[in-house]
C-alpha distance (Angstrom), angle and dihedral (degrees) to the residues before:
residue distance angle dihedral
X1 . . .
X2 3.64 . .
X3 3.74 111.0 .
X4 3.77 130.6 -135.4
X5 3.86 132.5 -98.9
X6 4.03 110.4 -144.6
X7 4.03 116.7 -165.1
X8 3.30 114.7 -176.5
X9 4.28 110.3 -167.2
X10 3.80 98.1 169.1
X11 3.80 152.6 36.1
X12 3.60 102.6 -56.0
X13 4.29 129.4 146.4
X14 3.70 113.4 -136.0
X15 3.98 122.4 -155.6
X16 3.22 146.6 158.6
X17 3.91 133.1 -104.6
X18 3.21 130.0 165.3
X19 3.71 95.5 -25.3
X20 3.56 83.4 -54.1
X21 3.77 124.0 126.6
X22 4.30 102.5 -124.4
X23 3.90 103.9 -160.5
X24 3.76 109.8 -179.0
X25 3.65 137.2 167.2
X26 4.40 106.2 -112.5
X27 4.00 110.6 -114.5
X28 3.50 103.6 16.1
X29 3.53 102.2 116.0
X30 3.75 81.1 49.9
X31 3.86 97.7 62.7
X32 4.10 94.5 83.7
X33 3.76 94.3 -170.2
X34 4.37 93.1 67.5
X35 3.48 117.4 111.6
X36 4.24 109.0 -113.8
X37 4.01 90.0 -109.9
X38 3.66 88.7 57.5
X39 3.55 93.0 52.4
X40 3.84 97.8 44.9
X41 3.94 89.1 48.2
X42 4.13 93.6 53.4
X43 4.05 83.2 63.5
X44 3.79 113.3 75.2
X45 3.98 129.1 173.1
X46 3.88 131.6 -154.4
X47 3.39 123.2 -167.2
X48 4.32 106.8 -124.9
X49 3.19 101.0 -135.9
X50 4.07 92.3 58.7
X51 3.95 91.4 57.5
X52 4.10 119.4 101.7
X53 3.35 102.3 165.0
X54 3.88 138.1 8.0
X55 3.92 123.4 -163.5
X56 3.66 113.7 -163.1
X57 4.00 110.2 -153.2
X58 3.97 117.0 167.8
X59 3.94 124.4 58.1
X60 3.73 86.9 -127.5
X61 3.34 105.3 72.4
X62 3.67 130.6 121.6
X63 3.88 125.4 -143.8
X64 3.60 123.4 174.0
X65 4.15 117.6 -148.9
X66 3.69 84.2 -119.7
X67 3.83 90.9 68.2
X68 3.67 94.8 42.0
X69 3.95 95.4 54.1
X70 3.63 89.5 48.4
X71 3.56 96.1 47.9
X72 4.02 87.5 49.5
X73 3.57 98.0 37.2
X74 4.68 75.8 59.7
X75 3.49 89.4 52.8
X76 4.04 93.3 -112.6
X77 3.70 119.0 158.2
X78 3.78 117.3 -136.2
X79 3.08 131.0 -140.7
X80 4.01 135.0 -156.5
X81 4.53 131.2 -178.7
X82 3.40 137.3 -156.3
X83 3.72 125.9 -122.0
X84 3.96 88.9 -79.2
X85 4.02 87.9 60.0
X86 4.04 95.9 -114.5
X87 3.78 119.7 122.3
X88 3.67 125.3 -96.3
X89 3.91 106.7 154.8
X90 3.94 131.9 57.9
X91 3.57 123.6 -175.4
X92 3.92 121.7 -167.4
X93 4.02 142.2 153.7
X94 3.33 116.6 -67.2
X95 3.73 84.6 -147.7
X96 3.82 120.8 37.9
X97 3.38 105.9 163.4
X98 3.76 142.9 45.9
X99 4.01 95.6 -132.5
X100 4.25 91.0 45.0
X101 3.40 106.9 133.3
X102 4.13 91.0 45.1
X103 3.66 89.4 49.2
X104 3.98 92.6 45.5
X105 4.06 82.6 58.3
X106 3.61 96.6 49.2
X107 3.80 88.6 43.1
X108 4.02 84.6 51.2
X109 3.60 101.4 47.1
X110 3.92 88.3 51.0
X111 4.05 101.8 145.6
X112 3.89 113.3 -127.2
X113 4.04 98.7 -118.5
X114 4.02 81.3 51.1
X115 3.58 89.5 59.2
X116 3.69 97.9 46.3
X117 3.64 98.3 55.6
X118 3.37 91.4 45.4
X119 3.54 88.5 54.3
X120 3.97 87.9 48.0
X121 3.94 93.0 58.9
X122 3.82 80.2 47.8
X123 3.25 100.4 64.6
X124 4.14 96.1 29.4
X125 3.71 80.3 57.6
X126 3.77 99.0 52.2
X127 3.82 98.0 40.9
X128 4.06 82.8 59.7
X129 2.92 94.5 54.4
X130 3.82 98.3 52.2
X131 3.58 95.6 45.0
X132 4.02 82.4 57.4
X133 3.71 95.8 54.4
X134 3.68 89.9 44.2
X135 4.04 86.8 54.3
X136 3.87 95.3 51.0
X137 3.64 87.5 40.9
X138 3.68 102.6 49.5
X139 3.89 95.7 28.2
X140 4.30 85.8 -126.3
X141 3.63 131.5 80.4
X142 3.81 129.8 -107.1
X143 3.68 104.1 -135.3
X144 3.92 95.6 176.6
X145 3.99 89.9 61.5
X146 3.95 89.7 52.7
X147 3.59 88.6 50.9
X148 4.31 95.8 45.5
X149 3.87 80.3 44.6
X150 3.91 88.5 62.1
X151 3.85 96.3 35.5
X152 4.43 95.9 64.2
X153 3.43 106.7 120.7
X154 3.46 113.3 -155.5
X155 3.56 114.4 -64.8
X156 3.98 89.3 13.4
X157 3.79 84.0 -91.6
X158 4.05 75.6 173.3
X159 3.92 100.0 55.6
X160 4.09 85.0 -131.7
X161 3.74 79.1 155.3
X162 3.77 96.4 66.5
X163 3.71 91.6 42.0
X164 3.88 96.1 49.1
X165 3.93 86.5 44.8
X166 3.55 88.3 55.9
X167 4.00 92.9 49.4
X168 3.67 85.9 52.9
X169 3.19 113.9 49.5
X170 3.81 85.2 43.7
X171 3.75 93.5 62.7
X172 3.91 102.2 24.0
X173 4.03 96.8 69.5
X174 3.80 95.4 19.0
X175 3.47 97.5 140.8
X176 3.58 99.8 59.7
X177 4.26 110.6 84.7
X178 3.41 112.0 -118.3
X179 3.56 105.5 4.0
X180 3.98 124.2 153.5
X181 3.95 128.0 153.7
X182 3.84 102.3 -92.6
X183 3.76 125.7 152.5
X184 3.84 85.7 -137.8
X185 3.87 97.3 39.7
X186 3.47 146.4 121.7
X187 3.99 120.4 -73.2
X188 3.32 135.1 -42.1
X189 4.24 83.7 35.7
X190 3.82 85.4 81.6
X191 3.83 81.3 59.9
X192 3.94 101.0 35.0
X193 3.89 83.3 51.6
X194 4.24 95.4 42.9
X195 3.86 83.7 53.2
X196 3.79 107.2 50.2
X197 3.50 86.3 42.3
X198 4.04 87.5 70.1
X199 3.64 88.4 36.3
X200 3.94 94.9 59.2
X201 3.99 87.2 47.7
X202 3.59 87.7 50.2
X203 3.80 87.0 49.5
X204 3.23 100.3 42.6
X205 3.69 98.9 53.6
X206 3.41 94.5 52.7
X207 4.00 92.5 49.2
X208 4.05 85.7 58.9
X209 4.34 88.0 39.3
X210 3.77 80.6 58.6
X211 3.66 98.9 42.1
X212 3.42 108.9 -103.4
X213 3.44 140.5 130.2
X214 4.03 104.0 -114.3
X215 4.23 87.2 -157.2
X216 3.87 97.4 64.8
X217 3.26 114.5 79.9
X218 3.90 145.0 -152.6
X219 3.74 91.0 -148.9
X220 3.91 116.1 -20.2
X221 3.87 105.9 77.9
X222 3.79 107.6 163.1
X223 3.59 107.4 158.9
X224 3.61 96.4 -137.0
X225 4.05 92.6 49.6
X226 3.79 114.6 108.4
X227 3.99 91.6 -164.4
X228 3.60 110.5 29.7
X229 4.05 90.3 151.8
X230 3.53 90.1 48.8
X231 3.72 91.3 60.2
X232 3.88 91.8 39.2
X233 4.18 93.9 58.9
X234 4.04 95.0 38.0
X235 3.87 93.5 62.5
X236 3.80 87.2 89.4
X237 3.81 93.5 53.8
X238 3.46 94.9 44.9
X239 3.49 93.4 94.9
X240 3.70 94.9 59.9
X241 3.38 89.2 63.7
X242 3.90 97.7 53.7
X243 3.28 88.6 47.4
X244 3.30 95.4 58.9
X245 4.25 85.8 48.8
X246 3.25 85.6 44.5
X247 4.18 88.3 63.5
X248 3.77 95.5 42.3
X249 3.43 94.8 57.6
X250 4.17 92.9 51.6
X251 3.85 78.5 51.8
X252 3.64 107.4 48.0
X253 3.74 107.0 13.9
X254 3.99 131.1 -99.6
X255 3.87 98.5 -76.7
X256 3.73 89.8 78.2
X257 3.98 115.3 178.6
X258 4.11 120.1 -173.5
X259 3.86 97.8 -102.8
X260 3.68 123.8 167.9
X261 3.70 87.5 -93.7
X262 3.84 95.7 53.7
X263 3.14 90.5 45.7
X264 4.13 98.9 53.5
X265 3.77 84.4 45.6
X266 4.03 90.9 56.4
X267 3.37 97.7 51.2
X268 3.87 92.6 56.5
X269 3.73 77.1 81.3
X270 3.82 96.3 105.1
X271 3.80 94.6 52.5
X272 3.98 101.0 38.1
X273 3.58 105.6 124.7
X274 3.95 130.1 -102.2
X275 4.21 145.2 164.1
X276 2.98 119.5 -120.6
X277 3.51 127.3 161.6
X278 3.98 85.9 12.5
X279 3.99 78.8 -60.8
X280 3.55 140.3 110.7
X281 3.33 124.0 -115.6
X282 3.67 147.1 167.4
X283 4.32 104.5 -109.1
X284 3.70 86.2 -116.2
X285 3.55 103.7 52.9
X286 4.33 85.6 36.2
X287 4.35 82.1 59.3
X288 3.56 92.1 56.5
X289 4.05 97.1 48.9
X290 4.04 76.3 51.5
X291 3.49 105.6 53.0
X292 3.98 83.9 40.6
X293 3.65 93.2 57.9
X294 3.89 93.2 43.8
X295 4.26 90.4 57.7
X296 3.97 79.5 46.2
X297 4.15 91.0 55.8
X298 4.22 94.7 48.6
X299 4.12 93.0 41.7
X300 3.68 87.1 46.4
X301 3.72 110.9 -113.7
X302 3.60 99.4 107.4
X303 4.51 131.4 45.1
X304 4.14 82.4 -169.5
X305 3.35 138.8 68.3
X306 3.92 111.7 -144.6
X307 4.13 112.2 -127.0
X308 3.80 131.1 153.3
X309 3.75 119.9 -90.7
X310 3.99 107.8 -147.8
């Protein structure tokens, strides 16, 4: 089933009924002069167990515990932003999956040369899947990314990922002026950044669905990173999201701010659609046969980790 996104931009006071998500407006049923309809309509319910992600957007919004648990105890990542709108918080279960702490071991006794080819498919997988977008995007194909793709050595010993990221980014937004991929950068980074930001929640919730512990790495390992796995698996969907970018930039120019609209069209992230397994597939439910298949590659059952081929 594919699971719900929830944004919440505004004042708004979140229970729980019923296992029912109540969303309704604060001081409505104050205002004495609204007509009944009004009222009735400014009270919405969810059902929990629909609800994949949530993204919490406004400084006055009210959440009671009751609503978080459930949403954990559903395996629903949560999201909070800053005062510029972009994510900087992620809540998720601290235990995902009946067979944790035997996963967590398998996870932990991952052998290095594991790890690195792993990594290889990784990358393989992601530089695909750029030289795809660039394809649809630029109506030719980008035969030196095929070939890089098919050059990483295990563990990209090489660093054919930086160079292909390089090519990419180069051609993919080539006709805006000064435009590099940069956190802090010009527009559509705001974007780019907005929508990997869902991605790793996506990500990460199905790492801990699956399992696993989203902080140890195959290849990031920054000490201060909370989800170095997650950002390890989503370098294959990555492109997805620029791709996306990539369109709402042809639609509403280069000088791309996060309006309500941008936003809305960001968070369709979890449901764009993918193949995987010669199969398509929402992106959310594609993450979880991932994160599956990577459990399945350190207990032993699979050589392959499982990612969508564009």
């Amino acid at each position: 089933m594919i699971k719900k996104t929830l944004y919440f931009g505004n004042p708004v006071y979140l229970s729980l009924r019923n296992a029912q998500l109540v969303i309704k407006l604060p001081g409505v049923e104050k205002v004495e002069d609204l007509p009944e309809s009004f009222k009735k309509q400014a009270e919405v319910t969810k059902p929990i167990e629909d609800i994949g992600v949530v993204v919490l957007d406004n400084k006055q919004i009210t959440v009671t515990s009751g609503v978080l648990e459930a949403l954990i105890e559903n395996n629903c990542a949560v999201i909070t932003c800053d005062s510029k709108s972009m994510p900087v918080g992620l809540l998720l279960p601290l235990c995902g999956n009946t067979t944790q702490n035997e996963r967590f071991r398998e996870q932990l006794d991952a052998s290095l040369p594991l790890k690195k080819q792993l990594w290889q498919q990784t990358i393989q997988a992601k530089i695909n899947n750029q030289a795809s977008v660039l394809k649809d995007c630029m109506a030719e194909e980008v035969k030196c990314m095929r070939v890089w793709a098919t050059d990483v050595r295990s563990g990209d010993s090489d660093n054919l990922e930086a160079r292909a990221a390089a090519y990419y980014w180069k051609n993919l937004f080539a006709d805006i002026k000064g435009f590099t991929r940069d956190r802090e950068g010009i527009p559509p980074n705001n974007l780019l950044n907005y929508g990997y930001a869902i991605l790793r929640a996506v990500v990460a919730r199905g790492l801990v669905t699956s399992g696993l512990l989203p902080t140890l790495g195959i290849h990031h390992h920054n000490r201060y990173n909370a989800y170095c796995l997650a950002d390890d698996i989503m370098e294959p969907y990555r492109p997805y999201v620029d791709e996306l970018v990539f369109s709402l930039v042809q639609e509403y120019g280069e000088n791309l701010e996060l309006t309500k609209e941008v936003k809305a069209r960001l968070l369709t992230i979890p449901t764009l659609e993918v193949v995987i397994g010669g199969k398509r597939s929402p992106l959310m439910i594609a993450v979880g046969q991932t994160t599956a298949s990577l459990y399945k590659c350190f207990s032993g059952e699979l050589r392959r980790i499982v990612y969508p081929e564009r």
